[in-house]
DODREN-729074 format. One record per atom (N, C-alpha, C): residue in three letters; atom name; x, y, z. Coordinates in nm, 4 decimals. Example, Ala and Ser with C-alpha at 12.3 -4.5 7.8 and 13.67 -1.06 7.14 Angstrom:
2
- torti:torlum:u:v:w
- ALA:N:1.3190:-0.5690:0.7800;
- ALA:CA:1.2300:-0.4500:0.7800;
- ALA:C:1.3200:-0.3300:0.7800;
- SER:N:1.2850:-0.2250:0.7080;
- SER:CA:1.3670:-0.1060:0.7140;
- SER:C:1.2900:0.0030:0.7870;
This chain:
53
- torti:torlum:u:v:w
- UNK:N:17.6258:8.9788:6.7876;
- UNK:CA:17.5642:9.1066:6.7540;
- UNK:C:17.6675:9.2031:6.6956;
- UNK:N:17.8011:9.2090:6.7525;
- UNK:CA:17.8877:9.2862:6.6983;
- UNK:C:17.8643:9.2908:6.5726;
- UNK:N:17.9330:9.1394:6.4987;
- UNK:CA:17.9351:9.1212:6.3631;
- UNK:C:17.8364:9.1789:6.2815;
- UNK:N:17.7182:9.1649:6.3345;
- UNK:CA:17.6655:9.2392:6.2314;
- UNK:C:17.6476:9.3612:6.2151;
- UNK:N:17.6749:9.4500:6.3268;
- UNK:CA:17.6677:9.6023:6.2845;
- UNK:C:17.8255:9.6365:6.2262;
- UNK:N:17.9740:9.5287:6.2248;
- UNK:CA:18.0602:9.5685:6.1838;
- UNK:C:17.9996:9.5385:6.0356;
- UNK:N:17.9265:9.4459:5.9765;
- UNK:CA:17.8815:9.4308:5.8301;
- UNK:C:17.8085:9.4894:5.7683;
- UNK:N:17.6985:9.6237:5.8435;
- UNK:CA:17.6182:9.7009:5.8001;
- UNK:C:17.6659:9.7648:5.7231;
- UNK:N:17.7464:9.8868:5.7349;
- UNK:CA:17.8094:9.9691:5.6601;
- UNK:C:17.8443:9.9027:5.5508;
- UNK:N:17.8930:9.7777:5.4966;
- UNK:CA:17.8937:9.7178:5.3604;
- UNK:C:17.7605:9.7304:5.2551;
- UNK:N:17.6620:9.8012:5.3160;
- UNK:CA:17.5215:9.7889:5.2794;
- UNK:C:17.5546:9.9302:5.1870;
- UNK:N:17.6387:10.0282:5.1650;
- UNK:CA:17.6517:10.1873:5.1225;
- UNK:C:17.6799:10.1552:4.9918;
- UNK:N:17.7757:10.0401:4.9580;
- UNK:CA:17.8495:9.9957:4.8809;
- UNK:C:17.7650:9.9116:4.7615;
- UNK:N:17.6215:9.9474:4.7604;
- UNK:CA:17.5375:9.7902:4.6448;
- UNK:C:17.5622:9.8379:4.5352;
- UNK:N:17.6593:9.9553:4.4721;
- UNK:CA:17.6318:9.9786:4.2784;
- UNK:C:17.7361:9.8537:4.2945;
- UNK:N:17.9118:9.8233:4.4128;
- UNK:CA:18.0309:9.7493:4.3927;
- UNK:C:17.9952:9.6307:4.4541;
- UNK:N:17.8841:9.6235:4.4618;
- UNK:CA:17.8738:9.4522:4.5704;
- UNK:C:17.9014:9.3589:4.5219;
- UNK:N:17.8576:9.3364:4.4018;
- UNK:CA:17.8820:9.2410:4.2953;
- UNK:C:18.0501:9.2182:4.2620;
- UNK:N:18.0589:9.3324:4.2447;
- UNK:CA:18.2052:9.2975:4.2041;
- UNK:C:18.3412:9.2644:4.3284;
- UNK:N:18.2555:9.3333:4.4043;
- UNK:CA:18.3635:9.3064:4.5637;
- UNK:C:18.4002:9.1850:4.5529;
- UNK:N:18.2189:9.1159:4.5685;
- UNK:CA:18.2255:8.9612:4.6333;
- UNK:C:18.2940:8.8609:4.5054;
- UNK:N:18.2724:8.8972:4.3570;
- UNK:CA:18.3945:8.8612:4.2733;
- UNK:C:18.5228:8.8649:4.2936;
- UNK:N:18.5736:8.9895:4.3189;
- UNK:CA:18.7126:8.9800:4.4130;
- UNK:C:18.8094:8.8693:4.4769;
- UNK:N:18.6682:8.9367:4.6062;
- UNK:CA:18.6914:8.8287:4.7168;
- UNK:C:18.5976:8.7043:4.7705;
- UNK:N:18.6538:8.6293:4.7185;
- UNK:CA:18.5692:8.4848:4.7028;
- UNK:C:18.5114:8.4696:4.8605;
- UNK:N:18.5868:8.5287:4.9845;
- UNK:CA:18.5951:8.5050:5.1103;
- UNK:C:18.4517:8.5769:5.1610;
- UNK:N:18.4300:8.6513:5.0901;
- UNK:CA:18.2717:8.7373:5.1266;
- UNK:C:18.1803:8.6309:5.1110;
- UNK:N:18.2102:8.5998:4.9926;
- UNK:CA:18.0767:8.4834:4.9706;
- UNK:C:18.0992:8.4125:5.0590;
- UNK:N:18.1648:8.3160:5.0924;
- UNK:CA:18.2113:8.1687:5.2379;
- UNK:C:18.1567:8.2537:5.3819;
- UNK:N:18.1858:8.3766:5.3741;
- UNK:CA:18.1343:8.4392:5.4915;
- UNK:C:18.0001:8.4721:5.4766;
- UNK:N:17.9204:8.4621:5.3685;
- UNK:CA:17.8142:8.4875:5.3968;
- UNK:C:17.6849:8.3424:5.3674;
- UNK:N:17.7705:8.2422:5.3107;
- UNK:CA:17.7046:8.1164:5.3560;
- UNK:C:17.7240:8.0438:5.4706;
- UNK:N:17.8225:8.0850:5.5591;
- UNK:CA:17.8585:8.0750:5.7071;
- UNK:C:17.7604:8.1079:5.7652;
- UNK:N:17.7647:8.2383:5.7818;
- UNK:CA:17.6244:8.3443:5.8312;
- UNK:C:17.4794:8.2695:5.8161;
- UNK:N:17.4694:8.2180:5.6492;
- UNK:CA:17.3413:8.1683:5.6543;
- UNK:C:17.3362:8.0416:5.7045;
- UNK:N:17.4339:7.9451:5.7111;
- UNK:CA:17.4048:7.8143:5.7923;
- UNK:C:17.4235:7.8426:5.9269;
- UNK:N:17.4881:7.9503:5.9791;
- UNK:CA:17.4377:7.9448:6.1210;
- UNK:C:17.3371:7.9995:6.1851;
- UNK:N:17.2430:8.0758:6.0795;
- UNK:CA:17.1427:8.1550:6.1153;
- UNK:C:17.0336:8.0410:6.1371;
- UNK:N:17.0742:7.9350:6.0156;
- UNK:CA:16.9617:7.8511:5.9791;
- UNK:C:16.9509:7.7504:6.0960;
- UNK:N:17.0860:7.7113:6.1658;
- UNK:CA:17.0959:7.6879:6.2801;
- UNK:C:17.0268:7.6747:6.3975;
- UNK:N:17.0820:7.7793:6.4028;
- UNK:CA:17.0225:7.8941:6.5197;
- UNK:C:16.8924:7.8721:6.5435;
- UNK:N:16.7855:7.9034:6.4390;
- UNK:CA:16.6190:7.8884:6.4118;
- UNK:C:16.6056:7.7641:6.4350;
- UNK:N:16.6863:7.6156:6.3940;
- UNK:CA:16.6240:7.5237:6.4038;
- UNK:C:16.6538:7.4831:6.5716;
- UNK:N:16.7446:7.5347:6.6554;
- UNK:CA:16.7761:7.4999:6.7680;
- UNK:C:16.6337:7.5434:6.8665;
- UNK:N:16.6443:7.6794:6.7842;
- UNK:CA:16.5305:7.7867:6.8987;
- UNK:C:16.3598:7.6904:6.8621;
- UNK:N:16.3593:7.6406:6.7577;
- UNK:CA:16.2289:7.5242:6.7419;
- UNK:C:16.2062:7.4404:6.8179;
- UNK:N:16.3366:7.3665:6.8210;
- UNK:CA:16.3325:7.2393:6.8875;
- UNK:C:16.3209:7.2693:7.0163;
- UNK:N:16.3652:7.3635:7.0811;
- UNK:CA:16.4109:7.3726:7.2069;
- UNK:C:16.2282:7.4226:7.2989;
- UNK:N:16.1949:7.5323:7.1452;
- UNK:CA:16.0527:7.5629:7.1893;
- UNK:C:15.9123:7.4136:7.1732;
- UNK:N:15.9735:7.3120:7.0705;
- UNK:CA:15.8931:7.2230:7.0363;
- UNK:C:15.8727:7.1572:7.2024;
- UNK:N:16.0194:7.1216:7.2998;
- UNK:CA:16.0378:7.0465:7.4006;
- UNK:C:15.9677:7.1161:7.5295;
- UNK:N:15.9381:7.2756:7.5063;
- UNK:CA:15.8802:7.3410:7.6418;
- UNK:C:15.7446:7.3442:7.5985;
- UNK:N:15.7000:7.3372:7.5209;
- UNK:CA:15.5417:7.2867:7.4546;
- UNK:C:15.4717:7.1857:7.5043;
C-alpha cells in the first residue's frame, strides 16, 4: 500500500510523463512489474476463491 501512495503524486506531472519515462527506462520496468504483479495477485485471489466455492 505504501508504494502506491509514494507513486501518486507522479500523477501532477502528465504534460512530462512521457518524457520522464523516456529518460528513465526504469519507470517503465517498474511499471510492468506493478502490472505482472497486480495480474498476479487477481489470479491468486481467483483461484483461491475458485477452491472455497
Amino acid at each position: 500500500m505504501s508504494e502506491a501512495f509514494q507513486t501518486e503524486p507522479d500523477d501532477n506531472y502528465d504534460d512530462g510523463d512521457e518524457k520522464f519515462s523516456e529518460i528513465n527506462p526504469d519507470v517503465k520496468i517498474q511499471e510492468k512489474r506493478r502490472l505482472k504483479i497486480g495480474i498476479g495477485v487477481v489470479l491468486v485471489l481467483i483461484i483461491l476463491l475458485s477452491f472455497m466455492l
